[in-house]
C-alpha positions in Angstrom: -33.0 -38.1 32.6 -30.0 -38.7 34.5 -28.0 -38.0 31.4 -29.9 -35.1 30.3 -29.1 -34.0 34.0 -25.5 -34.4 34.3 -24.9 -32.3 31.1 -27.3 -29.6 32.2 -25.0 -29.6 35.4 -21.6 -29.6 33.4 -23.3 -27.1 30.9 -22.4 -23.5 33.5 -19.5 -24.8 35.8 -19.1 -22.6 38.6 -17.4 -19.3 38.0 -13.7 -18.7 39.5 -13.9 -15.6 41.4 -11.7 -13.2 39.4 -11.8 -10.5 41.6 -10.9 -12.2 44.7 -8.5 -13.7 42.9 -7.6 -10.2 41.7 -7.7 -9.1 45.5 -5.2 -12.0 46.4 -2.6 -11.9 44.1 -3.5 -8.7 41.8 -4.1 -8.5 38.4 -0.6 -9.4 37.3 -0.3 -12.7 39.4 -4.0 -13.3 39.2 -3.5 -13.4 35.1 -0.2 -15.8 35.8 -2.0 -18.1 37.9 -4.9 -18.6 35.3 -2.5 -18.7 32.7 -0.7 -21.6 34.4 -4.3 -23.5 34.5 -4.8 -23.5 30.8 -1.3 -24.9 30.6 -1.6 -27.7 32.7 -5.0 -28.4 31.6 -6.4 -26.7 28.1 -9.8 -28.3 29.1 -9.9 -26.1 32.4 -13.0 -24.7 30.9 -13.4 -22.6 34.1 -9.9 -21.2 34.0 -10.6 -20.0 30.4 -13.8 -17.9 31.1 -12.2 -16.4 34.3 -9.3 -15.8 31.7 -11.6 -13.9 29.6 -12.9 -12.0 32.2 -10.2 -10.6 33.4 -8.4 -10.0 30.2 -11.3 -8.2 28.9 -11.3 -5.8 32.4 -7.4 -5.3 31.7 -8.0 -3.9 27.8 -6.8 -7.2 26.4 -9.7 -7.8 24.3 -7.8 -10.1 21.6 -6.6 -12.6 24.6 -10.7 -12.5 25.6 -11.9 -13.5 22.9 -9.1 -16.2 22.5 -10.3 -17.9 25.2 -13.9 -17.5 24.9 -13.1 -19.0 21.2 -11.3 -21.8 23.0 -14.9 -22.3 25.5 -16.7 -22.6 22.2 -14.3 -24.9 20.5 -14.9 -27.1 23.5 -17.9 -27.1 23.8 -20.1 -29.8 25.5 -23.2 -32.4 25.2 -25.3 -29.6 25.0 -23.5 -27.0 24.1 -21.4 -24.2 25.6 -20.5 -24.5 28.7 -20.8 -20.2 29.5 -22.6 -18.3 31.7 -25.2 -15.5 30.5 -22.0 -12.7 31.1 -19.8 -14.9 29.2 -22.2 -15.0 26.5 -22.6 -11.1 26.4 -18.7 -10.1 26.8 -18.3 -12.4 23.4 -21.1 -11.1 21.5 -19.8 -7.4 22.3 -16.0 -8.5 21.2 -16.9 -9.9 18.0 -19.3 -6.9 17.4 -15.9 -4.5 18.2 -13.9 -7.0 15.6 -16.4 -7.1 13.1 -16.6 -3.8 13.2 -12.9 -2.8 13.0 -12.5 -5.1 9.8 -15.6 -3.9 8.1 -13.9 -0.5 8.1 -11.0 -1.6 6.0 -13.5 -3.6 4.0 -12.6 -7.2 4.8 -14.9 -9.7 3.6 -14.6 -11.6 7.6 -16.7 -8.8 9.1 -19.8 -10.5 8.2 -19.3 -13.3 9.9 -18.2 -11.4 12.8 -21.5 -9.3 13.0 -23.5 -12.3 11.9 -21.9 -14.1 15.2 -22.4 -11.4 17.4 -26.1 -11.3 16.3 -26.4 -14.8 16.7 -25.3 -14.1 20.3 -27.5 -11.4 21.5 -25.7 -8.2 20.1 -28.0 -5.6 18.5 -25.7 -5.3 15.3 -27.6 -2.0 13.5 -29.0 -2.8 9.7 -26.9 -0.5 8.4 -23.3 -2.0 9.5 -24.8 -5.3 8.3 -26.0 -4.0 5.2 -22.1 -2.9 4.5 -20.5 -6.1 6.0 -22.4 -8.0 2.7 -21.2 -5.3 0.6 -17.7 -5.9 2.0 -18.2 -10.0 1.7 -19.5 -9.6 -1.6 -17.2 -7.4 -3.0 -13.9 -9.5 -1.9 -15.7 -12.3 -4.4 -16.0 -9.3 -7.1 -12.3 -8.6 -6.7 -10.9 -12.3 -7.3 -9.9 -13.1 -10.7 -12.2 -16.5 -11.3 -14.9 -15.7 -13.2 -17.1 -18.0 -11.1 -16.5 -16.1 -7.6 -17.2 -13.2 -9.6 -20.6 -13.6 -10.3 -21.4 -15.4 -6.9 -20.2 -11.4 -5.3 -22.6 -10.0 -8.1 -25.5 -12.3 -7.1 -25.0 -11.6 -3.7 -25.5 -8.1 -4.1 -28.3 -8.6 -6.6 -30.1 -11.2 -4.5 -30.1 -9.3 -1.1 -31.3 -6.2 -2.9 -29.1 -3.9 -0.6 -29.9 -0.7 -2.6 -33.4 0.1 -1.0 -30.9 1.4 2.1 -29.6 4.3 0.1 -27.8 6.1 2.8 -26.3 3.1 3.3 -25.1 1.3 0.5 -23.7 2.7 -2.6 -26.8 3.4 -5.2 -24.7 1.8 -8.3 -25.0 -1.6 -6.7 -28.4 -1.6 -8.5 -26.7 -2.8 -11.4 -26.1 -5.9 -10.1 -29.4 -6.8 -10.9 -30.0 -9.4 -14.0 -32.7 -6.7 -16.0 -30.6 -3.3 -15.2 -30.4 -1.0 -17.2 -27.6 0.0 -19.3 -27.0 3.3 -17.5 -27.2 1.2 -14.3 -25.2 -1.7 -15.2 -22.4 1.9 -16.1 -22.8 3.5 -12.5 -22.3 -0.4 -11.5 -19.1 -0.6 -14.0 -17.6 2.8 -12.3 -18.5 2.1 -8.5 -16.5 -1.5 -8.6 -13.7 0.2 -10.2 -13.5 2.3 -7.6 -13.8 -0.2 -5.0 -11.0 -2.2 -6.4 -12.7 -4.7 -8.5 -11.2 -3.7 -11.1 -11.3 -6.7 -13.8 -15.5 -7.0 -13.3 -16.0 -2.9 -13.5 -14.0 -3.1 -17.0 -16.5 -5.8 -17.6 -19.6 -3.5 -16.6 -18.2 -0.4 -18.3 -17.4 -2.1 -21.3 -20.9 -3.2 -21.5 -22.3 -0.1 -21.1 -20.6 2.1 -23.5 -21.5 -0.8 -26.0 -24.9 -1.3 -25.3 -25.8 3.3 -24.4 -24.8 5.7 -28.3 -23.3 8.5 -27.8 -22.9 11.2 -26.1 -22.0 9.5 -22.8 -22.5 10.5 -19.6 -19.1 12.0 -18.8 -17.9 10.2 -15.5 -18.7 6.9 -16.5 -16.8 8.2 -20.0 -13.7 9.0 -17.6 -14.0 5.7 -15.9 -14.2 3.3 -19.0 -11.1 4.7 -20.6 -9.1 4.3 -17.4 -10.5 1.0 -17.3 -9.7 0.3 -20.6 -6.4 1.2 -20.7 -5.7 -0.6 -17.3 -7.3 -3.8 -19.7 -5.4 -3.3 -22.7 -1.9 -4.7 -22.9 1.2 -2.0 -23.4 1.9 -3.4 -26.4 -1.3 -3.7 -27.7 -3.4 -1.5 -30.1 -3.8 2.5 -29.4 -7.2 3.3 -27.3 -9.8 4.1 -29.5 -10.0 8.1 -30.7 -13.3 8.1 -29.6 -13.2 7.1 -25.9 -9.8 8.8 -25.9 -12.0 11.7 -26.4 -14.5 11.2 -24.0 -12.1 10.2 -21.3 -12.6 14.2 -19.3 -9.9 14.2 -17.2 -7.8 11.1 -18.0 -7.9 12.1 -21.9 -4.6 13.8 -21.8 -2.6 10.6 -21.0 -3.7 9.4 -23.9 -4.4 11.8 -26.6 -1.7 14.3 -28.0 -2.9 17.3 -25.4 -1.4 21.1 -25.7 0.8 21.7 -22.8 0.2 25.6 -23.2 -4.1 24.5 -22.8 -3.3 21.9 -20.5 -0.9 23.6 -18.0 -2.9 25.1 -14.5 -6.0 22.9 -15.7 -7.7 19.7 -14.6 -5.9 18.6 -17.6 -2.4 18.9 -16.5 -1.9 15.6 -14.0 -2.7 13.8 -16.9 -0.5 15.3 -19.4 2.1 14.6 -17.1 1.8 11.3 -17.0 1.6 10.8 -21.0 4.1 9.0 -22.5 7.8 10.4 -23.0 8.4 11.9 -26.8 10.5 15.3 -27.8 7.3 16.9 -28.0 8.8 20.8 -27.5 8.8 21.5 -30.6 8.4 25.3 -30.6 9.4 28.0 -27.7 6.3 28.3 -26.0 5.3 24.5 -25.4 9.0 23.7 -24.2 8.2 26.7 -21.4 4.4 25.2 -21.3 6.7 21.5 -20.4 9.2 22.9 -18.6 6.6 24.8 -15.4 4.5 20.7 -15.7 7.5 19.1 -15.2 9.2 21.3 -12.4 6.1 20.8 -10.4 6.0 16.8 -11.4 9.7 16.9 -10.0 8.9 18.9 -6.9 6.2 16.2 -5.8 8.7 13.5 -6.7 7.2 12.0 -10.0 9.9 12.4 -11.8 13.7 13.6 -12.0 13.5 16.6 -13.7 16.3 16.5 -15.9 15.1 13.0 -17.7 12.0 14.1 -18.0 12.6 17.6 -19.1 14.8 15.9 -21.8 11.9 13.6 -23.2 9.8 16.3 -23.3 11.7 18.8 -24.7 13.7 19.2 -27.3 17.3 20.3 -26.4 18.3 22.3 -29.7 14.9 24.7 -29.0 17.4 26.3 -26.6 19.6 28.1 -29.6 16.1 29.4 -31.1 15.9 33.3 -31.5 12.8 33.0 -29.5 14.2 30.5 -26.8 13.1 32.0 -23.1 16.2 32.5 -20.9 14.7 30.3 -18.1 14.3 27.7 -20.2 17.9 27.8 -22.1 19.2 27.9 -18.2 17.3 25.1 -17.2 18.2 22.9 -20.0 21.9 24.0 -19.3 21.2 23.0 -15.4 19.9 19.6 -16.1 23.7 19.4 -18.4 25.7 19.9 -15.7 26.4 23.1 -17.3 24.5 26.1 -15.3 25.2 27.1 -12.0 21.9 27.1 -9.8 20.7 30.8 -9.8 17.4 32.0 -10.2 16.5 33.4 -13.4 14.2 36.2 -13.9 10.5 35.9 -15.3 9.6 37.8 -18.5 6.2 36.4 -19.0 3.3 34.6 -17.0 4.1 31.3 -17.4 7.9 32.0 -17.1 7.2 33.5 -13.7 5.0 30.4 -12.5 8.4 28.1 -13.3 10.6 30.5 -11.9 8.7 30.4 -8.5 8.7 26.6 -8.7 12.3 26.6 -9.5 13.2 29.0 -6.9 11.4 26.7 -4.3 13.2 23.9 -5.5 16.4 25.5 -5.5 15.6 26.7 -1.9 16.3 22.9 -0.5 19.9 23.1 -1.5 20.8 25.1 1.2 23.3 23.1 4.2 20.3 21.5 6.0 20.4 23.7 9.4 17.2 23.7 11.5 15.4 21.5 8.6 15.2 18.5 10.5 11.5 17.6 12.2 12.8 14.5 14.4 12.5 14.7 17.9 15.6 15.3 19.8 17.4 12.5 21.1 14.8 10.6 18.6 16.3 6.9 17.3 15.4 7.4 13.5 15.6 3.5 13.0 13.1 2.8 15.3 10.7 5.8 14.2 11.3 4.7 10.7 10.3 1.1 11.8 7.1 2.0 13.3 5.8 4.2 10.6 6.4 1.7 7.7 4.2 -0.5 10.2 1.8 1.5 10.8 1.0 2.6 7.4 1.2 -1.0 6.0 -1.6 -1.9 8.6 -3.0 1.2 9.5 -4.9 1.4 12.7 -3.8 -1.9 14.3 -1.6 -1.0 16.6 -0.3 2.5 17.6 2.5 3.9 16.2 4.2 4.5 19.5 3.7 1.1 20.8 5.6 -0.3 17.3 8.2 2.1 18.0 8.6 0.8 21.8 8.8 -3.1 20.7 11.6 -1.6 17.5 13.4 -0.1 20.8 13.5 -3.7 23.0 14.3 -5.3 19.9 17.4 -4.0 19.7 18.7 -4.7 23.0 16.9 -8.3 23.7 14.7 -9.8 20.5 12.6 -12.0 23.3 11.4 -8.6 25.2 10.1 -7.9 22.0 8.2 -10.9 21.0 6.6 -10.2 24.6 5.8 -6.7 24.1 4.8 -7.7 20.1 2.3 -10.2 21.6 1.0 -7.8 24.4 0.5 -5.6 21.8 -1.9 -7.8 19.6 -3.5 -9.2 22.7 -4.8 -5.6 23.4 -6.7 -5.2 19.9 -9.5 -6.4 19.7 -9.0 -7.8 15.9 -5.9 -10.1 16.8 -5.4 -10.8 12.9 -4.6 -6.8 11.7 -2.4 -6.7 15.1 -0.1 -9.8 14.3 0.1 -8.6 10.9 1.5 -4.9 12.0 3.6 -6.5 13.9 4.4 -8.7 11.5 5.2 -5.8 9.0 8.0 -4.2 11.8 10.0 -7.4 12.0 10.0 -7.0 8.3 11.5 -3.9 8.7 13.8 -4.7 11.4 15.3 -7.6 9.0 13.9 -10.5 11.0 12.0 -12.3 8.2 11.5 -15.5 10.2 8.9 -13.9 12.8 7.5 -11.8 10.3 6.8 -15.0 8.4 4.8 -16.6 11.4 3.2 -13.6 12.0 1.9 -13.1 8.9 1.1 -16.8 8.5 -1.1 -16.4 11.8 -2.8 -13.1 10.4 -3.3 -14.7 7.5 -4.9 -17.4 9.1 -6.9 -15.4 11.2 -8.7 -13.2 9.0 -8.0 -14.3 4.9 -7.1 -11.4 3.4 -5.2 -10.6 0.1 -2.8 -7.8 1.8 -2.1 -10.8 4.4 -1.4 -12.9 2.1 0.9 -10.3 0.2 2.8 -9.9 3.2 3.5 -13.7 4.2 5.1 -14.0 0.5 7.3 -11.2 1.0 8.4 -12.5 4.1 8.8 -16.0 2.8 10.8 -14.1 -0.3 13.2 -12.7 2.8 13.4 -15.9 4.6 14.8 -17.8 1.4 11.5 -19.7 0.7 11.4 -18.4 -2.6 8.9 -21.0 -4.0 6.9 -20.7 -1.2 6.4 -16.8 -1.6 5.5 -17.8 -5.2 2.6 -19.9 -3.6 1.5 -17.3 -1.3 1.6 -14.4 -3.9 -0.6 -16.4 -5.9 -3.1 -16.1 -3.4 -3.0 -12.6 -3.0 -2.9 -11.7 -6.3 -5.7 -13.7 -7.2 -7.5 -11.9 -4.6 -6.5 -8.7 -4.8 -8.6 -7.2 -7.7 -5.1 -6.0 -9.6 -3.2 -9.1 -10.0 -0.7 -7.0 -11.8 0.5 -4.9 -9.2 0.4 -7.9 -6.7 3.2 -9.4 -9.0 4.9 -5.8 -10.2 5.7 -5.4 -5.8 6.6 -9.6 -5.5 9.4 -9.4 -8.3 10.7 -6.1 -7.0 10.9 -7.5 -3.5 12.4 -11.0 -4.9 15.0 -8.7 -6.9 15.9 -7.2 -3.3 16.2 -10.7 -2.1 18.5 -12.0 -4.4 16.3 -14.5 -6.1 16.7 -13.3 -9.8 15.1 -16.3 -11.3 12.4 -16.2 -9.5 11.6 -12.3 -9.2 11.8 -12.8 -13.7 8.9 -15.2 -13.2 7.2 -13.0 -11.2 7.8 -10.1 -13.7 6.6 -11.7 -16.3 3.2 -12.2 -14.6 3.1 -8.7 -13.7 3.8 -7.2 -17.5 1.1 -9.4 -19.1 -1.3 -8.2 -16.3 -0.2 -4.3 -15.2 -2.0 -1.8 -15.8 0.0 1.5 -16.7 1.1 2.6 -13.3 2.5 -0.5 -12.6 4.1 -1.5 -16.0 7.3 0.5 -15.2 8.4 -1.0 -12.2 7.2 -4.8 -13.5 9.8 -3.9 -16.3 12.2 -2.3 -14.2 12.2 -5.5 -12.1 12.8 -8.0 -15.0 15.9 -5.9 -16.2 17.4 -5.9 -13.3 16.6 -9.4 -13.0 17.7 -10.7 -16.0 21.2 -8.7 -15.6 21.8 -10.7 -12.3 21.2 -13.8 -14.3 23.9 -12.5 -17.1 20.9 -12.5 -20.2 22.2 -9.4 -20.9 20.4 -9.1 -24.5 17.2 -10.2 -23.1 18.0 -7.1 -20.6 18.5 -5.0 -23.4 15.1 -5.8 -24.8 13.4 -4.9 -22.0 15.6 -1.6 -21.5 14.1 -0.7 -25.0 10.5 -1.4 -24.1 11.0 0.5 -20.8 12.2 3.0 -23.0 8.4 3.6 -24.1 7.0 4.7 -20.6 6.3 7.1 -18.1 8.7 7.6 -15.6 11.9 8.1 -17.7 14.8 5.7 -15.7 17.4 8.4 -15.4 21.0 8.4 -15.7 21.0 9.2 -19.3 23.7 12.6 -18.5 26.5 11.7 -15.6 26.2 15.1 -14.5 22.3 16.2 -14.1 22.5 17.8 -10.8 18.6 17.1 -10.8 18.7 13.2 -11.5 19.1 10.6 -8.3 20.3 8.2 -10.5 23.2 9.9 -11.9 23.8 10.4 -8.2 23.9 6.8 -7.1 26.1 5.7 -10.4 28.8 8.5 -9.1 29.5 6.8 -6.1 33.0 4.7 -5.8 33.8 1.2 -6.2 33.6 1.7 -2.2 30.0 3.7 -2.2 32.1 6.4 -1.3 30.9 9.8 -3.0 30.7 13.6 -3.3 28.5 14.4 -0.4 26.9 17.9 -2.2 26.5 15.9 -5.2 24.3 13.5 -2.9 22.4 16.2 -1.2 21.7 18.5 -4.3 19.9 15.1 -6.1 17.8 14.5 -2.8 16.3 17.6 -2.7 15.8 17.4 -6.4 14.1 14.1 -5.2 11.6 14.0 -2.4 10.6 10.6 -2.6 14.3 8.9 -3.9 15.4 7.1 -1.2 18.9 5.6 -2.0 20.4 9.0 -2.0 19.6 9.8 1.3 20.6 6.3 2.1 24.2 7.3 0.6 24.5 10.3 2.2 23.3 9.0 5.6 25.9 6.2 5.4 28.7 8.5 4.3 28.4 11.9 6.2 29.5 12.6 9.3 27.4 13.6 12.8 28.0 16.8 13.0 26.3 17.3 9.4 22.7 18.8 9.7 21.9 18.0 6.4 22.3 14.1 7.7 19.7 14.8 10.4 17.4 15.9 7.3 17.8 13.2 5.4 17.4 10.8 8.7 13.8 12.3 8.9 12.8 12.1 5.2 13.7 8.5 5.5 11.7 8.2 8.3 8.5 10.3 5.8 9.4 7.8 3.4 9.0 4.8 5.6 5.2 5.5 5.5 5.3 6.4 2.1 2.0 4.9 -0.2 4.5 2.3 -1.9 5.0 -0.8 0.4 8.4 -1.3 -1.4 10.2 2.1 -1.2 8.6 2.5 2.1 10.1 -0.5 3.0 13.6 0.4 1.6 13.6 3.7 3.7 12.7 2.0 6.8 15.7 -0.8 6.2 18.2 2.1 4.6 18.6 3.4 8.4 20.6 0.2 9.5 19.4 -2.2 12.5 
C-alpha cells in the first residue's frame, strides 16, 4: 500500500506556477529560467510541463510538445506523471500535427491522430478515415512487393469505401473479389496518388482481364502507365492501347500537327519524340505555332526543336509560308527579329505568339517585380525553401534567417530553431529550414537538419533531401545510402535517382552521380529519362570515357527535349548562349539577354548575365527576379540552381 501510495503521490507533482513566474520575470526570463532547469536536471519533470505550458501560450507549439514528449518518455511506476491540462494541451498538439501531415499525405498522421484519440481528442471519422488512406498508401508506393500488398490489405481490410465523401471510391478495388472494372478505377486512382509501380499492376490487369472497347480514362491511364513501365529502349507500345490512350495518344502514335494543333491533342504532340516530320508546307506551319508556344512556356528552345521537327529545305518550297522561311532563317542566325505578317489562320496564331516572344527583347525597363531595396539572394533563398517544403514555415520568416545568415551564421541557427519551434510539426519545419541552408551553400546544417526531419517524421522527400545534402557535404557514399531510401519509398524510383545523379554531377562526384544514372535510366519513366541521360554524359566526360559519352549522346539523341547547341548562332537556343561565353565567362551581354527571354525557365543565362552586367542595367534587375520565380520553380534541381546562381 505504501508503495502503491508513494507512486500515486509522485504520479501529478505539483504544478510550477507559470504565470507568476511569468509576472516575475516575464515571459522571456520566465522561459530562460525553465530552460536552465531542464539543463541542470532533464528529469525536472515539473520544469518540463511548466515548459510546455508556457511555450504552448507563446505560439511555440513544436517546443510543447517536445517537452510533453520528454514527460512521456519519463514516465513513472504508474505512468505519466501529468496533470489532466497537461494531458489535454498534448492530445490537442498532436491532433494540430497529425493533421498538418495528413494534408501532405504522410503516412505519420495516423499515429498522430491515433495518439491524440488515445488521449482524449475527438479526432472526426473522416480525418481518420484519410490518415489510413495516407498510411496505407506510403506502403503502396514502396518498391517491395511485400509492403505493397500489406498498403493494399490495409485498405481492403478496413473497408474505407462505405465513407464515400471521404475516401476515394476506387479504393474498392483493393478488395480480393473486385471486379475487373474496379480493380481499373483502383489501377488509375494509385497512379494518380503516386503509386505508380502497383497502379501499372492494377491497370495492366484490367485491360487484360475487361475486351474491348475500354472505358476511356482508365484507357488514358494504362498507356501512360505503360509507357512509364516500359524501358526506352524497349519494344514500341502496342497500336492498340496507343490508340485508346485519349489524350496521351499523340506522344505516342504518329498524330497530324494540322488536327492536333489548338486541341486536347496538342500537349501531347509536343512532347512526341524529335523526327524531321514537316514534310509538306502546311504541317511545318501546323509545327512551327506548337512549338512557339512549347518555347514560350519554356519546354523547349525553339530553334532545336523547330529543327527536329521541321525540315529545313521546306523553306525553298514554292508553297513555303513567309513566316515560316523567316523563322527558320531566325533560329540560323540569319533573320533579323521583325514581325512578319499573317496570310492565313494559323500563320496569324504564330505570328501573335512570335510577336509576344519577340516583345521580351526589349532593354528590361520597368520589367522587374522585386521589391525596392529587395536582397534577391535572400528572396531567392526563401522561395526555393518554401516550395521544397511548402507550408512549414513562412516565406518571410526563411527570408529573415537568409538575412542574419549573412551577417552572423549563429543568429541564424537561433532564429532557424525559433522558427521550427513555432510549428507545430517540428519535422516539415527543420526540413524547410534544412532546404534554405541548402541554398545558402551550408551543406553541413542542412545535413543535420534533414537528418533530424528525417528522423522525426520518415518520409521519402526527407530522406531525398538528407542525401543531397550528404552529396554537398562530400559524403558521397553516404548520400548513396540515403537516396536508396527515398527512392525506395518514393513511388518513382527513377526520378529519385534522375535528381541524385544530377545533384552529384553539381557536386563533383562524377563516379558516383554515373552510378546513380544508371539506376535512374533502367527505372525512368519518359519525363525523366532525359535528364538521367543528360547526367551520365556529363558524368562520364568528367571521368574522360569520352566514347562511353558518345553513346549516351546518341541515345539522348532519341528524346524529347532536343539538348541544344546544335547552330552557334540561334538567337533562340540558351545553350548556344552559354557555349559563346569566353575562356573567362565573359560574353556578349544582348546575346545573353535575347536567349533568356527566348528561355523562361533557363537559368544559367540569366546567371551569366547577372554575373557580367553592370548595376545600372535594368535588364539585370529582370533577370534578378526571374531567378528569384525560378527558385520556386516545380524542379527541386533548377530551382535550386537559381536560388545558388545569385551568389551568398
Amino acid at each position: 500500500m505504501l508503495a502503491v501510495a508513494a507512486a500515486c503521490g509522485v504520479r501529478a507533482p505539483a504544478p510550477v506556477d507559470v504565470l507568476a513566474l511569468t509576472r516575475e520575470l516575464g515571459s522571456d526570463g520566465a522561459r530562460r529560467a525553465l530552460v536552465a532547469r531542464v539543463l541542470a536536471d532533464p528529469r525536472d519533470v515539473q520544469a518540463r510541463l511548466a515548459l510546455a505550458t508556457l511555450a504552448d501560450h507563446l505560439g511555440r507549439p513544436g517546443e510543447a510538445l517536445d517537452q510533453l514528449e520528454a514527460v512521456v518518455d519519463l514516465g513513472g511506476p504508474a505512468g505519466t506523471r501529468w496533470h489532466d491540462a497537461d494531458r489535454a494541451r498534448m492530445s490537442r498538439l498532436l491532433l494540430a500535427r497529425g493533421r498538418l501531415r495528413l494534408a501532405r499525405g504522410a503516412a505519420t498522421a495516423l499515429a498522430d491522430l491515433r495518439r491524440a484519440g488515445e488521449l482524449g481528442a475527438d479526432v472526426p471519422a473522416d480525418e481518420l478515415a484519410r490518415a489510413h488512406v495516407a498510411h496505407a498508401l506510403a506502403r503502396l508506393r514502396h518498391v517491395d512487393l511485400h509492403e505493397r500488398e500489406a498498403g493494399r490489405r490495409e485498405l481492403a481490410e478496413r473497408d474505407l469505401t462505405r465513407d464515400r465523401a471521404v475516401v476515394d471510391p476506387e479504393v474498392a478495388g483493393a478488395r480480393d473479389r473486385a471486379t475487373p472494372d474496379a480493380r481499373g478505377a483502383y489501377g488509375a486512382w494509385l497512379w494518380s496518388h503516386g503509386a505508380r509501380r502497383a497502379g501499372y499492376d492494377e491497370l495492366a490487369t484490367w485491360r487484360e482481364d475487361v475486351p474491348a472497347p475500354h472505358d476511356p480514362a482508365l484507357a488514358e491511364a494504362y498507356l501512360r502507365a505503360l509507357a512509364w513501365w516500359t524501358p526506352w529502349d524497349g519494344p514500341p507500345l502496342p497500336d492498340d492501347a496507343v490508340a485508346e490512350g485519349g489524350a496521351a495518344r499523340c506522344r505516342y502514335a504518329t498524330c497530324s500537327p494540322r488536327a492536333a494543333l489548338g486541341t486536347v491533342d496538342e500537349p501531347a504532340l509536343a512532347l512526341a519524340p524529335p523526327g524531321v516530320e514537316g514534310r509538306d508546307t502546311d504541317a511545318a506551319l501546323a509545327w512551327l505555332a506548337i512549338e512557339v508556344d512549347a518555347a514560350r512556356r519554356g519546354d523547349v528552345a525553339l530553334g532545336p526543336a523547330l529543327r527536329a521537327r521541321v525540315d529545313a529545305a521546306i523553306a525553298d518550297a514554292p508553297r513555303a509560308s513567309t513566316v515560316l522561311r523567316w523563322t527558320l532563317a531566325y533560329v540560323a542566325g540569319e533573320a533579323p527579329p521583325v514581325v512578319m505578317a499573317a496570310s492565313s489562320p494559323v500563320e496569324a496564331q504564330t505570328v501573335a505568339a512570335l510577336a509576344a516572344a519577340l516583345a521580351g527583347h526589349e532593354d528590361g525597363s520597368g520589367t522587374s517585380s522585386l521589391p525596392d531595396g529587395a536582397d534577391p539572394r535572400e528572396l531567392a533563398t526563401a522561395r526555393y525553401a518554401a516550395t521544397r517544403v511548402p507550408g512549414a514555415v513562412d516565406e518571410r520568416v526563411l527570408a529573415g534567417i537568409a538575412y542574419a545568415y549573412r551577417n552572423d551564421a549563429a543568429v541564424a541557427d537561433r532564429l532557424g530553431r525559433d522558427a521550427i519551434a513555432r510549428s507545430v510539426d517540428e519535422a516539415s519545419a527543420r526540413a524547410a529550414v534544412a532546404a534554405l541552408f541548402d541554398a545558402l551553400g551550408d551543406p553541413g546544417r542542412a545535413r543535420l537538419l534533414w537528418q533530424a526531419a528525417a528522423d522525426a517524421s520518415a518520409e521519402p522527400a526527407f530522406f531525398e533531401g538528407l542525401a543531397e545534402a550528404a552529396a554537398r557535404a562530400n559524403d558521397p557514399d553516404a548520400a548513396m545510402i540515403d537516396a536508396t531510401t527515398a527512392a525506395a519509398a518514393s513511388g518513382d524510383p527513377g526520378a529519385v535517382w534522375a535528381r541524385m545523379s544530377r545533384v552529384l554531377v553539381d557536386a563533383g562526384r562524377p563516379a558516383h552521380a554515373l552510378t546513380a544514372a544508371r539506376s535512374a535510366i533502367d527505372l525512368a519513366g519518359p519525363d525523366t529519362l532525359p535528364a538521367a541521360l543528360d547526367a551520365a554524359i556529363a558524368a562520364s566526360r568528367a571521368l574522360g570515357r569520352a566514347e562511353q559519352a558518345a553513346s549516351l549522346s546518341a541515345r539522348r539523341a532519341a528524346l524529347w527535349p532536343p539538348v541544344g547547341g546544335d547552330v552557334a548562332r540561334d538567337p533562340t537556343d540558351p545553350v548556344a548562349a552559354i557555349a559563346a561565353l569566353d575562356d573567362q565567362g565573359r560574353g556578349d551581354l544582348d546575346r545573353l539577354w535575347l536567349a533568356s527571354r527566348w528561355a523562361p525557365r533557363d537559368v544559367a543565362t540569366r546567371a551569366a548575365f547577372v554575373r557580367l552586367a553592370g548595376t545600372a542595367d535594368p535588364r539585370r534587375r529582370t533577370c534578378e527576379a526571374e531567378l528569384v520565380a525560378l527558385a520556386g520553380d516545380a524542379d527541386p534541381v533548377r530551382a535550386l540552381a537559381a536560388a545558388t546562381s545569385l551568389g551568398r
